[in-house]
N, C-alpha and C positions, 0 to 999 in steps of 0.2 A: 607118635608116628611109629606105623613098622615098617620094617627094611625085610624082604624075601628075596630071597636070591635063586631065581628059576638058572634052568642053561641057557638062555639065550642072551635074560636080562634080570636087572634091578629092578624089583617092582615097592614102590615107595606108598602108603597110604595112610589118611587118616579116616576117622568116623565119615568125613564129606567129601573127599577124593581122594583119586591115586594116580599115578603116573610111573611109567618106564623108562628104564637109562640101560639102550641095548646092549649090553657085552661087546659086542662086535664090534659097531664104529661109535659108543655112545650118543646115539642122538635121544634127544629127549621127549616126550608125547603122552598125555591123554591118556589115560588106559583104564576100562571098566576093574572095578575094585575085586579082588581075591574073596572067594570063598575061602576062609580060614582053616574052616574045617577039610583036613586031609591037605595042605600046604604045606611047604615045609616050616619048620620051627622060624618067627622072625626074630629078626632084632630091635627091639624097644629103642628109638635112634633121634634126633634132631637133625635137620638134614643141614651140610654149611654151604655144597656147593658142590661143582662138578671143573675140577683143573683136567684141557687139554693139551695133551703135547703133542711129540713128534709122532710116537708109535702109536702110543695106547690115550686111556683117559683115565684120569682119578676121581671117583665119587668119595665124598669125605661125607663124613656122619659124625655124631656126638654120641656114643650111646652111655654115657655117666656123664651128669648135668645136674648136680648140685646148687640149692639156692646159695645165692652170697647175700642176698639182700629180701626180707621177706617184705612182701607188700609193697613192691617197691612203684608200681606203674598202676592204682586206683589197688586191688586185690592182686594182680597178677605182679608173681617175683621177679627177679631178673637172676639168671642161673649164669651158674660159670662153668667152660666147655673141662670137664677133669680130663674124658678118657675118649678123644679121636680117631679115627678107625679109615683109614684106606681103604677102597677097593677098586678092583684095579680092572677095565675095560678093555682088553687087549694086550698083547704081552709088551714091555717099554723095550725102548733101545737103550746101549749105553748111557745116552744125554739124559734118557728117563729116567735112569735111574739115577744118575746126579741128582737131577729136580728132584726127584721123589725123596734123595734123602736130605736136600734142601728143606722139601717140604715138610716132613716128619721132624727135623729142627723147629723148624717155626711153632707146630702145635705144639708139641712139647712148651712150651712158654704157656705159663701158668693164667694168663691175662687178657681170655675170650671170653666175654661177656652178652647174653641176649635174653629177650624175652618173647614166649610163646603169645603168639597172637598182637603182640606190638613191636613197631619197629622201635630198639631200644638204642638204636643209632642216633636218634634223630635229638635235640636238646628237648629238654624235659617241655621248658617256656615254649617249644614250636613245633607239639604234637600233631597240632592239626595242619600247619599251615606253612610247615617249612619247605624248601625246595630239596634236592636229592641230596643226601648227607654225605659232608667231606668225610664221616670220620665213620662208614663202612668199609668193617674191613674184607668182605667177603662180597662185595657189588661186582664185580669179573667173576665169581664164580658162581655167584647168583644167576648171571644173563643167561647161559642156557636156558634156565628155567624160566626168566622171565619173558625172553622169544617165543617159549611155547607154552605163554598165559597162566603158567604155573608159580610164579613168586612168592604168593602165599602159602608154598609150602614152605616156603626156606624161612631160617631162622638169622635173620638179619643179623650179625654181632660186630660190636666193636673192641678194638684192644683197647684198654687201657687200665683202670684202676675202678674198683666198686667197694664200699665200707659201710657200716653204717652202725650207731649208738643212741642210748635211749637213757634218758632219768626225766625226774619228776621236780617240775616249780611251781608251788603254790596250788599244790592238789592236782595240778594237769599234765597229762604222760605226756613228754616230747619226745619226737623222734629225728635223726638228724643223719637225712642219707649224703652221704659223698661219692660223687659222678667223677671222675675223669675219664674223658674222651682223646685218644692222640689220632691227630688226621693222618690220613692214610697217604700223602702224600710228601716225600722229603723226612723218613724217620732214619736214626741209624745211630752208632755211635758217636761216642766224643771224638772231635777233631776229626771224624772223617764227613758228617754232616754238620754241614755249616752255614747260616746265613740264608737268602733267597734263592730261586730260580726264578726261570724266565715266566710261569704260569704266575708267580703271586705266590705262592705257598712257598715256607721257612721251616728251615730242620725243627724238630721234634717238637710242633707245634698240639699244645694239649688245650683241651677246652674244659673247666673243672665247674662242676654244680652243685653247690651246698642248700641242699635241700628240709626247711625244717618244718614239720605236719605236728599239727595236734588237731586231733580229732576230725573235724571234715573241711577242716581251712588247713593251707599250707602256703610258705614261701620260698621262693628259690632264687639263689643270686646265682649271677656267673661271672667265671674270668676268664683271662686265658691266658696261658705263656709261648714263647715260642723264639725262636732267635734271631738276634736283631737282625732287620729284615734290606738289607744292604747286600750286595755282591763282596763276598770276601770269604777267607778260608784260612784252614792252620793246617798244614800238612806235618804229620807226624815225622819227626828224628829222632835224632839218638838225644835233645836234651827234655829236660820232662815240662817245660812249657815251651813248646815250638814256636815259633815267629807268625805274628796275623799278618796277612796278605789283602790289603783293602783294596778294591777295583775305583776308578773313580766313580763319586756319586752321581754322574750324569747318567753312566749306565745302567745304574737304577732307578729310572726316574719312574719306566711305564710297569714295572713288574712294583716296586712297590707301592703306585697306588692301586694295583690290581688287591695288593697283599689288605688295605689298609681297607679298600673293598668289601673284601670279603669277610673281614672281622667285624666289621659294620653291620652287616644284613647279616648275624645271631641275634641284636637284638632291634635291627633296624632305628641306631641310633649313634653319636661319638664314641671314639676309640680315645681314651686316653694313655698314654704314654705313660710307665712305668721303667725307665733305663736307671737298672741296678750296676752297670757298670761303674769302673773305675776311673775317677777323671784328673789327677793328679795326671800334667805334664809329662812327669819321667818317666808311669806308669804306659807298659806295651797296650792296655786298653785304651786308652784316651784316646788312639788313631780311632781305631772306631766308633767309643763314644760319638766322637767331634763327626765321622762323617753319617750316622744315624741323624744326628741336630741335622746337619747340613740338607740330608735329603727328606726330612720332617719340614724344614724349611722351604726349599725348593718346591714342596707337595700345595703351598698353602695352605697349611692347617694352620690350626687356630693356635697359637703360639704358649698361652697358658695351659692346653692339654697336653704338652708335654714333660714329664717329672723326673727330671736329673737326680736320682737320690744313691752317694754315693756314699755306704754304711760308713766307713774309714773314716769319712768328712763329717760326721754327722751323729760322731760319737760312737761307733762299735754295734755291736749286733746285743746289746743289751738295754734295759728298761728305758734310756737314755733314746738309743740311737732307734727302740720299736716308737717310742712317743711321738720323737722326730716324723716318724716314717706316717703313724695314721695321721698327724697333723695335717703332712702333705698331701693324702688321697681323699681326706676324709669329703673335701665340697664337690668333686667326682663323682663319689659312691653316693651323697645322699641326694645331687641329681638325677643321676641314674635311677635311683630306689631298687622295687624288688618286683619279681613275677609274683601276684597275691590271687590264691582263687580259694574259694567258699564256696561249695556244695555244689563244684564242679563250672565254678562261672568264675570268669576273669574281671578278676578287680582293680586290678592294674597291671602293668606290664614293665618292662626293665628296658630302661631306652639309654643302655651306654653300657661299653663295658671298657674294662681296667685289664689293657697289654702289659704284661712283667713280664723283661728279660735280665738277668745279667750274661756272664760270657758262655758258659755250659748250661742256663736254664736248670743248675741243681739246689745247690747249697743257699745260696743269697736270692733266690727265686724263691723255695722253698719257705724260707725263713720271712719273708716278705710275703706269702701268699695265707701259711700259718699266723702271724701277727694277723692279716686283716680279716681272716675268715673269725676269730673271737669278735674284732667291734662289728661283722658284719649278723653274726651270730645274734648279736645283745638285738640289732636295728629286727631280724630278723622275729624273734618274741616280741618288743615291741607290736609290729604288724601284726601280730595273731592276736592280740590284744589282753594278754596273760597280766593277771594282776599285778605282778612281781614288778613287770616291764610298762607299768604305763605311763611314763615316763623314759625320754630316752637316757640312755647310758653316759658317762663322759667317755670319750675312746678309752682312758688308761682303765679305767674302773671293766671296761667292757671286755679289757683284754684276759681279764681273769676269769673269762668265760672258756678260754680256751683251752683249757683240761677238760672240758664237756666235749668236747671235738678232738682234741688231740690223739686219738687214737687212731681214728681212720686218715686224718690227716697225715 
């Protein structure tokens, strides 16, 4: 795309259209495409959106966009935003310029992700057929454009994490992309985001895709983490683990099965429970453990999808206590199975996914989402039907697959 910058307006265009974003009051519109020649010099740009304020308006652009990920979406990459660019449709007021350097905060974060001509918001398994994605981060600053039938200019992107690595089993190149997606609703720090609101969405709720392709078949699991999805909170003091604040669980009744909802329709299928929390008695977790069961409980669900695994209990975060760990997920995940498509047709599809939390969603999440991404790895070659794998793996045997991933992990 180029970005021209006349006096009146922003004239934005590709090969098959262009549009204007007037200086003045920024509205957005339609506009026959620039003769290049004798124009002024443009900018090479990705467009992300257009932020209204008070005074003025901000058109944001990309114009350095880096692949992170090659081939990531059939041929086309998925790039990541380096170098964001303001400009500005009016002059701001004071409060503007707050926002504005709000906003120049926010790009600065290394962690905008999109692809040209695809929405890369949307989960890999629901290209065609998903409903408008929790996990755009730029949908508010899309909508001018999309009110004036322009969308398809804008470069959809989501925050969150993109990786990906490659070696060779039994003569056939693998490649092994890693998605995380964080919804864009209820993100923020430790201890200052916590638990549910009233719509159904929980702090720092990620959605991750381990995606593994040889040749023209590929498969993709998904999971997700996010925080236990209960009314409760840790207000920061002066000691360095503040005191949880659990609301009773009646009050959570209709927001969390809003929560349990919406994790549901990723793969239109059970949500199985993964609480890494701490459940020892004298332990400050256990209050919330207990009232997470309790509104698990109250939900009517089905009583064995839910997986109390609490590392401490169950032998430490080593060979021991990861064995323990796929023992427990393992008849979950091979329910579930895997998204399988071959030369562009679905072969099967992934009907459940696997919710991990413990208290901050980092360390004991992490290390719980790492162990199962290895046995999901091995189940993963399996499906593509690599000689190596035909046969499936034991979990422990599987898990030493996960230095083949451990990188972007």
């Amino acid at each position: 795309m180029h970005c021209f910058t006349l006096s009146n307006a922003f004239v934005l265009q590709t090969p098959d259209a262009a549009c204007s974003v007037s200086r003045v009051d920024a509205s957005v519109s339609p506009c026959p495409r620039l003769c290049e020649e004798g124009a002024p010099a443009p900018l090479n740009c990705d467009l992300l959106g257009l932020l209204r304020l008070q005074a003025c308006s901000a058109l944001i652009i990309a114009t350095d966009s880096p692949i992170a990920v090659p081939a990531c979406f059939g041929e086309v990459p998925l790039r990541r935003v380096a170098a964001p660019r303001v400009l500005l449709c009016g002059e701001p007021s004071s409060v503007d310029k707050r926002y504005l350097e709000l906003l120049h905060v926010e790009l600065a974060l290394p962690s905008l992700y999109f692809a040209n001509g695809v929405d890369a918001t949307r989960l890999v398994s629901q290209q065609c057929d998903s409903p408008d994605s929790p996990f755009c981060w730029n949908s508010w600053l899309a909508a001018p454009f999309a009110a004036a039938g322009l969308l398809h200019l804008v470069a959809l992107t989501f925050r969150g994490f993109a990786g990906h690595t490659a070696f060779t089993v039994a003569g056939s190149s693998v490649r092994v992309l890693l998605l995380g997606r964080r919804h864009c609703r209820r993100p923020g720090r430790r201890f200052w985001a916590r638990g549910l609101q009233e719509d159904g969405s929980v702090a720092n709720c990620v959605a991750t895709e381990q995606i593994c392709k040889v040749e023209h078949r590929w498969a993709a699991h998904l999971s997700v983490r996010g925080s236990a999805p209960v009314f409760w909170a840790q207000p920061p003091d002066l000691s360095p683990k503040p005191r949880l604040l659990v609301r009773p669980v009646e009050d959570s009744a209709q927001s969390f099965m809003a929560h349990f909802a919406s994790i549901s329709s990723y793969t239109a299928g059970p949500v199985t429970v993964l609480s890494l929390l701490k459940l020892s008695p004298s332990h400050p977790e256990a209050e919330l453990a207990d009232a997470y069961r309790a509104a698990y409980t109250a939900a009517g669900l089905p009583h064995d999808s839910f997986i109390a695994f609490d590392f401490q209990a169950e032998g430490g975060a080593g060979a021991r206590g990861q064995a323990a760990l796929l023992h427990a997920v393992s008849p979950a995940l091979n329910a579930a199975g895997l998204h399988l498509v071959e030369n562009g047709v679905v072969l099967h599809r992934q009907r459940g996914v696997l919710r991990t939390n413990c208290l901050d969603n980092l360390d004991r999440s992490n290390m719980a989402q790492h162990t199962i991404a290895g046995m999901m790895l091995a189940a993963q070659l399996h499906a593509l039907k690599l000689a190596a794998f035909e046969a499936p793996l034991p979990p422990l045997a599987a898990s030493a697959l996960r230095v083949s991933v451990g990188g972007p992990w």
